[in-house]
N, C-alpha and C positions, 0 to 999 in steps of 0.2 A: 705252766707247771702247777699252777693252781685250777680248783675247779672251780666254775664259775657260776655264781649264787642266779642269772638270769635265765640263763639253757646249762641244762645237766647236759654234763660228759663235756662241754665245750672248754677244751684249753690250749692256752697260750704257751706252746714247747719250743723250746730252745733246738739244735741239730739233735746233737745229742738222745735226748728224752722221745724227738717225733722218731728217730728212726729206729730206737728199740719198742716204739705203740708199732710202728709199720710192720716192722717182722713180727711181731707177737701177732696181730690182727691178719697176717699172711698165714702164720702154721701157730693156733693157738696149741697144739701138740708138742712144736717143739721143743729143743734142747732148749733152757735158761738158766743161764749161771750170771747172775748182776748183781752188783754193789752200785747201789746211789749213795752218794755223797754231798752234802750240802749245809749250809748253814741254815739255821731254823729260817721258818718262814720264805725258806727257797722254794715250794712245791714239792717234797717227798712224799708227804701223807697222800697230796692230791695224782700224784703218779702214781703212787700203789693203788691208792681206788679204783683209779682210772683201769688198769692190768687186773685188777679182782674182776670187775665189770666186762671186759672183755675177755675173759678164759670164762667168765660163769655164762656167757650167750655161747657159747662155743659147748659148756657143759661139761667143762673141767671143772672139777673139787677143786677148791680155794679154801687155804686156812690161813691163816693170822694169828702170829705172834709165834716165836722160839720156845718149840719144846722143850721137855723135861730133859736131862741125861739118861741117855736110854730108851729114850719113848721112841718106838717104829713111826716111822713116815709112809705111805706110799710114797712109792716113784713117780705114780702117774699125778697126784698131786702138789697145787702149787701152793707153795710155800713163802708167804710175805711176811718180812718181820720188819715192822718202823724201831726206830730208837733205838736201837743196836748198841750206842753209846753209853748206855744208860743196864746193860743185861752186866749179869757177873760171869767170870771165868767160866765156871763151867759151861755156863749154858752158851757162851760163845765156843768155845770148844765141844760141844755137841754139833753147833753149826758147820763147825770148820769140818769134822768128820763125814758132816752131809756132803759137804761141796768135796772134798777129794774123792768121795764114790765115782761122782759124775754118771749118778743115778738120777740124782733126784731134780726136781727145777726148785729154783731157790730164786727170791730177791731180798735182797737184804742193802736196809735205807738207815745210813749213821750221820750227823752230823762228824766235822775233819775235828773236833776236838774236843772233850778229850779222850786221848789214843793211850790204851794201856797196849799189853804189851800183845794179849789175846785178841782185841780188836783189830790193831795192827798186822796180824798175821792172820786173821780174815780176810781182811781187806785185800792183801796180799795175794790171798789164794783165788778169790774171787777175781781181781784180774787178772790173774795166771790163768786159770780154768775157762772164764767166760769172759764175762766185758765188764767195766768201770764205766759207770756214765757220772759226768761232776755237772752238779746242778748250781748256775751262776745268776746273778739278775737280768731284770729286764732289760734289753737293749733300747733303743728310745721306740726303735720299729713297733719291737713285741709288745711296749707299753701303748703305743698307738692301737694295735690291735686287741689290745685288751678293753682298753675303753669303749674301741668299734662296737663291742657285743650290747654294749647300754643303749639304748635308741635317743635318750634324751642328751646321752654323752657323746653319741657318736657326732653326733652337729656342730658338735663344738670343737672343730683342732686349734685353737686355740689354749687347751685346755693338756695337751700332750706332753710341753713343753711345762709346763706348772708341776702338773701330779710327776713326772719324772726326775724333775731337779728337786722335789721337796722330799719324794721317795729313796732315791738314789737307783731305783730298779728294783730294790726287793719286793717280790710278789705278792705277800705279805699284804705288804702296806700299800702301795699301788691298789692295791683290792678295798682295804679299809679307806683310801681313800676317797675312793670312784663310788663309796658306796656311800663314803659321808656327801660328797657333790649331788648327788641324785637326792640324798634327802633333803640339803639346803641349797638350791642351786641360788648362784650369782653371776652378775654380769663377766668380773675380771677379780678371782680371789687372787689375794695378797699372800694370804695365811691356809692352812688348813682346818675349817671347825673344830670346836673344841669338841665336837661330841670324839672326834677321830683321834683326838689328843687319850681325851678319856680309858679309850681302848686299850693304849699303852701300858696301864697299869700296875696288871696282872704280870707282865713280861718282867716291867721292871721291880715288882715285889719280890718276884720270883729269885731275884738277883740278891748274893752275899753281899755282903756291907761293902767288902774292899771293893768292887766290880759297880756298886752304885756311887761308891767314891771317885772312881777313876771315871766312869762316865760325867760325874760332873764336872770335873777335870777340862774333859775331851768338852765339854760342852760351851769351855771358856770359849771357843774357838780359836784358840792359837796355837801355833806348834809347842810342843810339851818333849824334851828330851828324854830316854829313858832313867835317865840319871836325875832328873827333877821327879818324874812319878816316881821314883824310888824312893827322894826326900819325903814325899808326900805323900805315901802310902805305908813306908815303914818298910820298903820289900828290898830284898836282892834283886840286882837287873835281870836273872834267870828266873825270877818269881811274878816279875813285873812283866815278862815277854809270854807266862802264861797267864795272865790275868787276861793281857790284851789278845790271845789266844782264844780263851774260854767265851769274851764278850762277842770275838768275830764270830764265834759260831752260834752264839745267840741271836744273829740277825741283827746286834745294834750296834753294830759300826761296820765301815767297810772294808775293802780290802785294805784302801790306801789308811787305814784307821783313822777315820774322823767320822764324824755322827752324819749323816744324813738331815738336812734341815727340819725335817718332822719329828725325828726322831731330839734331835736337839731342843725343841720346843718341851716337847714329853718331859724330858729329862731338867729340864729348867720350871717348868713348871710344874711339874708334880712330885717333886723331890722336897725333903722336908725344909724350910725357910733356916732351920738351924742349921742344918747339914751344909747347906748350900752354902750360906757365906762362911759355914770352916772351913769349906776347902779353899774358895775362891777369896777369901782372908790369908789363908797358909801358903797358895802360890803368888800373891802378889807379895808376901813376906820370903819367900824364899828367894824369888826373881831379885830383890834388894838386896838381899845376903852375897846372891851369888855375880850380882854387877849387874845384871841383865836389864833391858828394855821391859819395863810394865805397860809401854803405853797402847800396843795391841791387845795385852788382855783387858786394860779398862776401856776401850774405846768398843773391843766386841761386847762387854757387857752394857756398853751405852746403848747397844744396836739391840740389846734384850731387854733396855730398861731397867738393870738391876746394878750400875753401878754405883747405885747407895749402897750397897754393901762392900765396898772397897773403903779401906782403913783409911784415915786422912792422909798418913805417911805417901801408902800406894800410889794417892790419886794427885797429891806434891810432886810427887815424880814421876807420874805421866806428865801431868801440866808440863814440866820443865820440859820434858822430852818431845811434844809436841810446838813449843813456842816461836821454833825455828820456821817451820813450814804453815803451822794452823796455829795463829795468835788467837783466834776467838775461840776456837777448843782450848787454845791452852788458858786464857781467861777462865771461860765456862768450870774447868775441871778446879783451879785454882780457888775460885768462887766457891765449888762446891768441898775441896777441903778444908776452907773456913768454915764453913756453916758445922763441919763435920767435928771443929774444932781445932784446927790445925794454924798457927799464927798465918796473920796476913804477911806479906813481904813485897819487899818493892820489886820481885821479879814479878807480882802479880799484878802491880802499878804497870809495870811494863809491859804485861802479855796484853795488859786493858788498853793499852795507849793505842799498841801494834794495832789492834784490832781494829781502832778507830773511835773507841768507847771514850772519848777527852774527856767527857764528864765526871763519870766513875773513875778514871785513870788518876784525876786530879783531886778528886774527894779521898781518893786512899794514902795517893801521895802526901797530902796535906795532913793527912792523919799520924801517916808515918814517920815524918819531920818532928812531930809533936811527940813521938813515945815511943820509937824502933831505936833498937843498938845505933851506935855510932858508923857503922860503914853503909849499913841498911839505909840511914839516914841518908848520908852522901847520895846511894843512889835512889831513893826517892826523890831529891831535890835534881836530880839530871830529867828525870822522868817528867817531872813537874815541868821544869824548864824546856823542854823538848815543848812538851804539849800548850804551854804558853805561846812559844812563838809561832805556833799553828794559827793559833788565835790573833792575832798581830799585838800582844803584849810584850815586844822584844824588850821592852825595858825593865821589863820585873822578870823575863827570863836571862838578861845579864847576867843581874844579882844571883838566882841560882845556880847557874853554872861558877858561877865566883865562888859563890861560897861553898857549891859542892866539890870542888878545888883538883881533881884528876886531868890529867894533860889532856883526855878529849873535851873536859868540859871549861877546861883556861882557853880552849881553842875556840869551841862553838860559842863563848862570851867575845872573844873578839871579831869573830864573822858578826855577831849582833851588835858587837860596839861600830864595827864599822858602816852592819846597813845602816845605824838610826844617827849618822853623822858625825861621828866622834873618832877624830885624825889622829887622836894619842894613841889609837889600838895600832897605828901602821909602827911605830915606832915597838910595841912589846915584839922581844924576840920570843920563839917556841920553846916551850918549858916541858922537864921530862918531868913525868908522874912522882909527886910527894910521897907518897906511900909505894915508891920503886916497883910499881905494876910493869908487867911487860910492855913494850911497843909493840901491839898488837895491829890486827888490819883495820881493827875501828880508830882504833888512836892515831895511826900512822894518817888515814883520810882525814880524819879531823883538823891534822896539821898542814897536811894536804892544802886543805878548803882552806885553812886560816891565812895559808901564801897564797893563794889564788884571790881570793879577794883583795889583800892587801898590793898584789900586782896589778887588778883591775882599777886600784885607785890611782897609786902612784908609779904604776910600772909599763907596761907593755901588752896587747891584748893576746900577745903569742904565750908570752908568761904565764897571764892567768889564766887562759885556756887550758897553757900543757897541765898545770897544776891541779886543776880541776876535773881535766878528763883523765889523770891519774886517780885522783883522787877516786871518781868513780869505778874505773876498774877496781882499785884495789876491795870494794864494796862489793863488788858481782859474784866473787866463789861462796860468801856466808851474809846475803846484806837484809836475809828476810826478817831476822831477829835485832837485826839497828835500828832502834832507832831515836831519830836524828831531829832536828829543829829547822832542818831543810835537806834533800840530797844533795851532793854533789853532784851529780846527773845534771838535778834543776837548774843548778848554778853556773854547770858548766853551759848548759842549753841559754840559760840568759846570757851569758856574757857572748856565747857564740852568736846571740841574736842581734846584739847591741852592737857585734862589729862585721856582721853582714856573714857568717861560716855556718848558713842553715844546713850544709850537707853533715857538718860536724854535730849539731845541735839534735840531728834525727837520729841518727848514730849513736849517738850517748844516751837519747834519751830508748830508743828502740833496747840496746843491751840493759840497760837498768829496768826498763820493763818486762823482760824477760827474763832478770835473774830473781825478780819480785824482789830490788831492791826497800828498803824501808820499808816491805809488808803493805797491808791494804792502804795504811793511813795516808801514804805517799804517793800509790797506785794511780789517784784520782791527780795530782799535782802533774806526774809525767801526762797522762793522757790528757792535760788543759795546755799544757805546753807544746802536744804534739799537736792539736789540735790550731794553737796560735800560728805557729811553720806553717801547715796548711792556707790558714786567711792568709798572712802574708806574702804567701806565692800566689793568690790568686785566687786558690781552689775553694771556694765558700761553701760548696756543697757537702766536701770530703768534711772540712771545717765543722762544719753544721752536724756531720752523724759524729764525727767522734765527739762532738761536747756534748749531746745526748748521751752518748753510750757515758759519761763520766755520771750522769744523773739517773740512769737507767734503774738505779736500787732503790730509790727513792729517799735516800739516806740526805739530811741533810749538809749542804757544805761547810766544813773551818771557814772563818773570815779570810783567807788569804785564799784560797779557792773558788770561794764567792765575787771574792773582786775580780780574780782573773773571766771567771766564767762571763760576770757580766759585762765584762768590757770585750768578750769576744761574740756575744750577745750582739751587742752595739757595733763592732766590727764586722761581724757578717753583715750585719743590716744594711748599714753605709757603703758596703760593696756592692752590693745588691740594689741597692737604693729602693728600700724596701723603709718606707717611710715611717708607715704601719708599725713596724716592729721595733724600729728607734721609738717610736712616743712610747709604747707598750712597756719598752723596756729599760726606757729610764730614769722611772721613779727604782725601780729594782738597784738600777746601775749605783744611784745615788747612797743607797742606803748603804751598801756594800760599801762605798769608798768612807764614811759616816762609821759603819763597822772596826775597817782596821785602818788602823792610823800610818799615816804615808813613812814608807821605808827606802832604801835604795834600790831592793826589788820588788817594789810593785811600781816604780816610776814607768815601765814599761805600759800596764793597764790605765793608767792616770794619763798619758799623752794621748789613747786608744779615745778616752772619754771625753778628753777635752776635745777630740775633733767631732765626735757626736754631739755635745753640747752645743757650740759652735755652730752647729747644721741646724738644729734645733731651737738655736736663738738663746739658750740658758744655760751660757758659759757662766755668766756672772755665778750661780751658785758653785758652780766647782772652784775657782778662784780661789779663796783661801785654802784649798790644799796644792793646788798648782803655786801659789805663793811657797806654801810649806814644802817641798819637792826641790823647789829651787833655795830654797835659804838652806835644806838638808845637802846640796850639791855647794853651795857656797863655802859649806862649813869644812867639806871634805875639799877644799880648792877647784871646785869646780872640774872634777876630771872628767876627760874628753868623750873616754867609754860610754860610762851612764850619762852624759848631757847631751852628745847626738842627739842620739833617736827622740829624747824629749823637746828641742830645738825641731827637730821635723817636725814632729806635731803642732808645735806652736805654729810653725810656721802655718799648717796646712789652716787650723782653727782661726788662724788670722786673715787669710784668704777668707774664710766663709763669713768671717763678723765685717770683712771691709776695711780692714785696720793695715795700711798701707806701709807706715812706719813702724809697728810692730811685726811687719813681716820680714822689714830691711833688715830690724835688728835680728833677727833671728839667720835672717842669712850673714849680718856681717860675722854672727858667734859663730856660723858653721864654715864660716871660710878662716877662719881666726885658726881651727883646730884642724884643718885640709889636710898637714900632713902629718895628725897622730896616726891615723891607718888608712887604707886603701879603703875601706869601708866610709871613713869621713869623706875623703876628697870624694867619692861618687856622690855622697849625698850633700856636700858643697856645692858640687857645680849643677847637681840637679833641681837643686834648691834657685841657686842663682840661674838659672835657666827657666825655672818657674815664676817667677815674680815678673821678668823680661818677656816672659808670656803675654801675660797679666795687663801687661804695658803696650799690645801690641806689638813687643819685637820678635819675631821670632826667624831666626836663621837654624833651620830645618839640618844644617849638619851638627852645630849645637848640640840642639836637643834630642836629634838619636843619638847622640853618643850620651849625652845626660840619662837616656830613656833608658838603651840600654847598659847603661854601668847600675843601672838601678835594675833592671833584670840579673842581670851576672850576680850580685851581689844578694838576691834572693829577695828583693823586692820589684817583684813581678805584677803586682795591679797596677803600684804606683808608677812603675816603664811604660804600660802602657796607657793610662792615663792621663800621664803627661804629654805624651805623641799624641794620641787623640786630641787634646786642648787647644795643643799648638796646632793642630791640622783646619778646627772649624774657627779658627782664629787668623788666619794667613789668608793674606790677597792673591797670594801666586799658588795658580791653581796645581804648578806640578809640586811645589813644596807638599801640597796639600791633600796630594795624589801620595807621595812617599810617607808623608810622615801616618798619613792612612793604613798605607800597607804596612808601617812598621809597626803601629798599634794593634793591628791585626797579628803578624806574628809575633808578639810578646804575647798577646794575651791564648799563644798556643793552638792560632788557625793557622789554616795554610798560606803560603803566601799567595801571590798573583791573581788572586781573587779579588778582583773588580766586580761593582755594580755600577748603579748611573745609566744614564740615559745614552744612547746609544744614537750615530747621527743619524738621519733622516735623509732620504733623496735630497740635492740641494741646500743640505750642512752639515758645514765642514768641523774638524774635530775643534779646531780652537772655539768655532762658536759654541759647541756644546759644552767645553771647558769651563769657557766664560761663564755660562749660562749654571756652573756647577759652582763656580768659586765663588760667587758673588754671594752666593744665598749664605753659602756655607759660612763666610767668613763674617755677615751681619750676625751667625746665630741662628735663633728660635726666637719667635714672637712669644708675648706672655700669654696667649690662650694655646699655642705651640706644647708652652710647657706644660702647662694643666693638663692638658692630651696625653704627654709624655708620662706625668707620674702615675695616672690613673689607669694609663696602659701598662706601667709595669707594675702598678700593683695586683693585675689579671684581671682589671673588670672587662666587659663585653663593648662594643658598639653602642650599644643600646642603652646600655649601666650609665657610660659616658656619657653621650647623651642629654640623658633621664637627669643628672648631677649638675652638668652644666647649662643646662634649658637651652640646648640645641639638638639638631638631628640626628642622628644617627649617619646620614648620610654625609652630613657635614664633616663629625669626627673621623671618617672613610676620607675622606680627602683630605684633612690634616694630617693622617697619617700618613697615605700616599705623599702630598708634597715635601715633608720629611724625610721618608724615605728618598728622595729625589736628592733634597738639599744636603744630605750627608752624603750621597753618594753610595748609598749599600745595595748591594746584588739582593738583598733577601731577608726576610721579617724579622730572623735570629740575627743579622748584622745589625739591623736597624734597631733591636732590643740591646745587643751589647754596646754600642755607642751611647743611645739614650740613656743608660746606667754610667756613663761615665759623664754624660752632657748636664744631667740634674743632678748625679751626687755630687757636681764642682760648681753649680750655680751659688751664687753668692747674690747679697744686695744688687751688684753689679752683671750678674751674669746675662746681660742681654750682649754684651761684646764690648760695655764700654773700656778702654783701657785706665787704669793705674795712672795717679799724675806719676813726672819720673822721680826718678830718686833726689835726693839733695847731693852736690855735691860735701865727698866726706874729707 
């Protein structure tokens, strides 16, 4: 509908417009009676030319523009009048007398507004008499083929998709734009050049004050009511439905009334810098008067760069309205209504904390204690306390919560009095809010957590479970704006871990990552937690990407984070028996534990460490906080829950150091507690089935049922690990044949999957038995094992070797008779055994047995 500045006469027409060029360029003689209709910069002018052009090759008379009242016409000639919209009465009434002749040919091109009463009743006649053709924008097609015409444009369809969405399809500008592309071409524009901005100018000069008002309006980009532009125009709603009338026909907005993104640029920036922030100053002031959501109009101004011009008031109550879903926006905007001059507050300490910003969170908190109102005060000091125990300072976040004195924060003081070993919190009952605040879903969880713990010490693990996975639900419909000094989720995931309910533990923690409970800060705590289930079952690999994925931002850890990370760091390793990556990573682990000072939930990561240590020969430095773990569980009466799992570990790191009677003692505490839960007595009898290993005893119905109650209960490497042990440890080759295949399926192969050597002409199965059990049950020799770890740390033959100042050929038959003497079908069995043969060697690990126990 425009003409195109590269080939004259060449244009881009809609049905419409080609099918009245098709009949005219058929009978330029004939009958023409048309009204085009279109909003500016639709293609009117360029259709009229177009029809001049062809009746003047044809050698029809062509005039231009609306005679006088009374001025003769020929009949035979054609008659184009642009801008119709814009003639007075008469001379529109001159026209209309032409077209009822049905003499004369006539076209006549108006913009749809505005319509007095004599354009109207042209228009009228015109499609009664002849045809109406309505000129609309580019389709995405037409705008494709509009560019086609450019040779340097046409190469680029990538480029269709840009100039279309920034245009909205007016031909107009689609044209300005293809023309700015061609002068500044780019790889992949973002924006439209400013020379193409520039252009806009004129159009928008052109425009009354109210109509450059409202455009700037429109250009907040947010839905605008008529009854707001009213506030903010000064208009009646029948004044304001033609304002936004008048601009659609001006080409600068569309039908759906909203600016076109080029056109929005224009109008944002070429509009006067005073102009601009009174309007967009008087709708975020209105938006506040009348209740409404500011935080879409200042976040579209974010995306244009001019939300400095939003009032401090405005940009406080975006923040606020953003802190639910976007803590770092709503920081970022709170931040900047300070600078703006707008007081700090502790919702801002809060949006900072959410964020993850503990620094800052706790620089403002601390500011705020010192010099904010008294309630403000209160909850800076939560805010504070919160992001302390991130830190492992649960002792100075006590005191905060104490003395910011709210039933959530009497609550989250006694979960911290209880993790750092202090038995008086079991005895405080639940306290309803001083200042008679509601029992709200945070308060209620608070109290929640505060029984759930206190059941974990002195009560039931069913107890503090229900308590806790309550507690977390009740967090899931609003929990992105809590927050908190630990989840409920986490808590519950621990306590689930600690008495063997990983199916429950995935579960709680999977819904709180998915309601974004506690916002980012907590984000990274569930996914080291989900991550921990993983190792525990087995799955090192799964293990291995979600703790990446927790460090992926590159963001540093909280110390309570840091230690979980590195002990699962350490935990992968040792599964893996990836020797490498233990030494690598246990100066890291050390610091971390050095960081935050030992609690009741981090006794989990500190049993994970001491069996790496242990492996590693340098338990002695963890010691004094294994001391301090166990005097914090003495303090608390030693309850059963959190002392398990820490008793396994002892046990296991006593196994690797060689410490016989610190092994016993650890299994007599786990048989002492056998029937606090189903969870103990598995890991009682697995325990005492492990040491009777140890010793050479192994009765193979035992230990698969020790093997698997440790499966069932969600410790899956250690089922099959312990089957493995007991299998290259037994003289009886079919013991050794079963507990094989059962270490195979625990650790999730199929069963019946035999390897081994297979008889021979003239031998018989028991001789190849024999021939299997014997080796097996001596062990691995000590250059056996060198072979082993260097194989699983992926070097070559050759590598081998080259390290050990033997052949290559050599290390080929150590590993062949290995594989032989374990009995595996195939290189991946013979790597999963070897990962369980060296991550359990000890001083002792050549097979000697354990002296026995003393009698007790």
């Amino acid at each position: 509908m425009i003409m195109n500045d590269v080939g004259a006469s060449t244009l881009v027409l809609g049905r419409g417009p080609k099918a009245l060029l098709d009949r005219v360029t058929e009978d330029p003689t004939g009958p023409l009676t048309v009204g085009l209709s279109g909003p500016a910069g639709h293609g009117k002018t360029a259709l009229l030319t177009e029809l001049a052009r062809t009746h003047q090759r044809a050698g029809v008379t062509v005039r231009t523009g609306a005679p006088d009242p009374g001025e003769p016409i020929d009949p035979a000639t054609l008659l184009l009048v642009d801008d119709a919209h814009l003639l007075d009465d008469d001379r529109l009434a001159a026209l209309l007398r032409l077209a009822a002749t049905r003499d004369h040919r006539l076209v006549v091109a108006h913009r749809p507004w505005p319509r007095s009463a004599a354009l109207t009743e042209l228009a009228d006649a015109l499609r009664r008499d002849g045809q109406a053709v309505l000129l609309t924008p580019f389709t995405r097609e037409q705008t494709a083929a509009h560019l086609a015409t450019a040779p340097e444009l046409a190469r680029r369809a990538d480029l269709v998709d840009f100039v279309h969405t920034q245009t909205g399809g007016v031909p107009r500008d689609v044209e300005r734009l293809a023309r700015g592309l061609r002068a500044a071409p780019t790889d992949a524009p973002t924006e439209a050049p400013r020379s193409v901005i520039v252009e806009f100018l004129p159009d928008l000069e052109a425009q009354p004050a109210d109509i450059r008002r409202l455009l700037l309006a429109l250009a907040a980009g947010v839905p605008l009511p008529v009854s707001l532009l009213g506030a903010l125009l000064g208009r009646e709603p029948e004044a304001v439905d033609e304002l936004i009338a008048t601009t659609r026909a001006a080409g600068l907005i569309g039908a759906d009334g909203r600016l076109a993104p080029i056109v929005r640029r224009a109008v944002t920036a070429l509009s006067p810098a005073a102009d601009r922030n009174a309007v967009w100053r008087r709708l975020g002031e209105l938006q506040l008067a009348r209740g409404g959501a500011v935080l879409p109009l200042v976040r579209s101004l974010l995306g244009l760069g001019m939300a400095g011009d939003c009032p401090p008031s405005t940009l406080a109550a975006a923040a606020q309205e953003a802190l639910a879903d976007e803590p770092a926006l709503a920081a970022d905007l709170f931040a900047a209504a300070t600078v703006a001059g707008h007081p700090a507050s502790a919702r801002q300490a809060l949006a900072t904390a959410l964020a993850g910003n503990l620094d800052d969170a706790l620089r403002l908190a601390d500011r705020l204690l010192a010099t904010a109102d008294p309630s403000d005060r209160a909850r800076a000091a939560a805010v504070a306390a919160s992001a302390l125990a991130h830190r492992g300072q649960v002792g100075r976040s006590v005191e905060l919560f104490t003395w910011s004195g709210s039933a959530s924060a009497v609550a989250f003081a006694t979960v911290g009095k209880l993790a750092t070993g202090d038995l008086t919190a079991v005895a405080a009952p639940p306290v309803d809010d001083p200042r008679g605040a509601p029992p709200t879903l945070h308060a209620s969880a608070a109290r929640l957590m505060a029984e759930g713990v206190r059941e974990s010490v002195v009560g039931t693990p069913t107890a503090a479970l229900s308590a806790l996975v309550q507690a977390a639900a009740l967090l899931e419909p609003d929990g992105r704006a809590a927050l908190l000094p630990d989840s409920p989720a986490a808590l519950a995931a621990l306590t689930a871990v600690h008495c063997g309910e990983l199916d429950i533990a995935e579960r709680v923690l999977h819904r709180a990552q998915a309601a974004g409970v506690g916002g980012p800060l907590l984000a990274r705590r569930h996914r080291l937690l989900q991550a921990w289930i993983l190792m525990v079952r087995g799955q090192t690999l799964a293990a291995a990407e979600r703790l990446a994925s927790v460090t992926a931002d590159g963001r540093p850890l909280e110390s309570r984070d840091l230690l979980f990370a590195a002990a699962l760091r350490m935990g992968i390793g040792r599964r893996t028996s990836d020797l490498g990556a233990l030494k690598r990573g246990w100066g890291q682990a050390l610091e971390a534990v050095v960081r935050h000072p030992v609690d009741l939930f981090t006794l989990l990561p500190l049993g994970e460490l001491a069996i790496a240590g242990a492996r590693l020969g340098d338990l002695a430095r963890l010691e004094p906080y294994l001391r301090e773990g166990w005097a914090l569980l003495g303090r608390l009466d030693t309850p059963a829950l959190w002392s398990v799992p820490l008793h396994w570990s002892g046990l296991h790191a006593a196994i690797l150091t060689d410490e016989p009677t610190a092994a016993d003692d650890h299994v007599a505490a786990l048989l002492a507690v056998a029937d606090h839960s189903r969870y103990a007595a598995v890991v009682a009898a697995a325990a005492e089935s492990w040491v009777e290993v140890l010793r050479g005893v192994v009765d193979p119905v035992r230990v698969q049922a020790a093997a698997r109650g440790l499966h069932d209960t969600g410790l899956c490497w250690d089922g099959a690990r312990l089957a493995g042990q007991a299998a290259i440890r037994t003289a009886d080759r079919r013991a050794m044949t079963t507990l094989l295949e059962c270490a195979r399926v625990l650790q999730g192969r199929p069963a019946g999957v035999t390897g081994g050597p297979r008889p021979t002409p003239g031998e018989s199965t028991t001789q190849v038995a024999d021939a299997i059990a014997g080796p097996a049950q001596q062990g691995l020799s000590d250059r056996e094992y060198e072979v082993a770890e260097l194989v699983l740390a992926g070097l070559t033959y050759r590598e081998i070797g080259a390290r050990l100042f033997i052949s290559a050929k050599t290390v080929e038959h150590h590993v062949a008779r290995m594989r032989n003497r374990l009995n595996c079908a195939n290189r991946a069995e013979l790597l999963a055994l070897l990962r369980t043969v060296v991550a359990d060697r000890a001083s002792n690990a050549a097979g000697q047995p354990w002296p026995q126990r003393s009698a007790r």
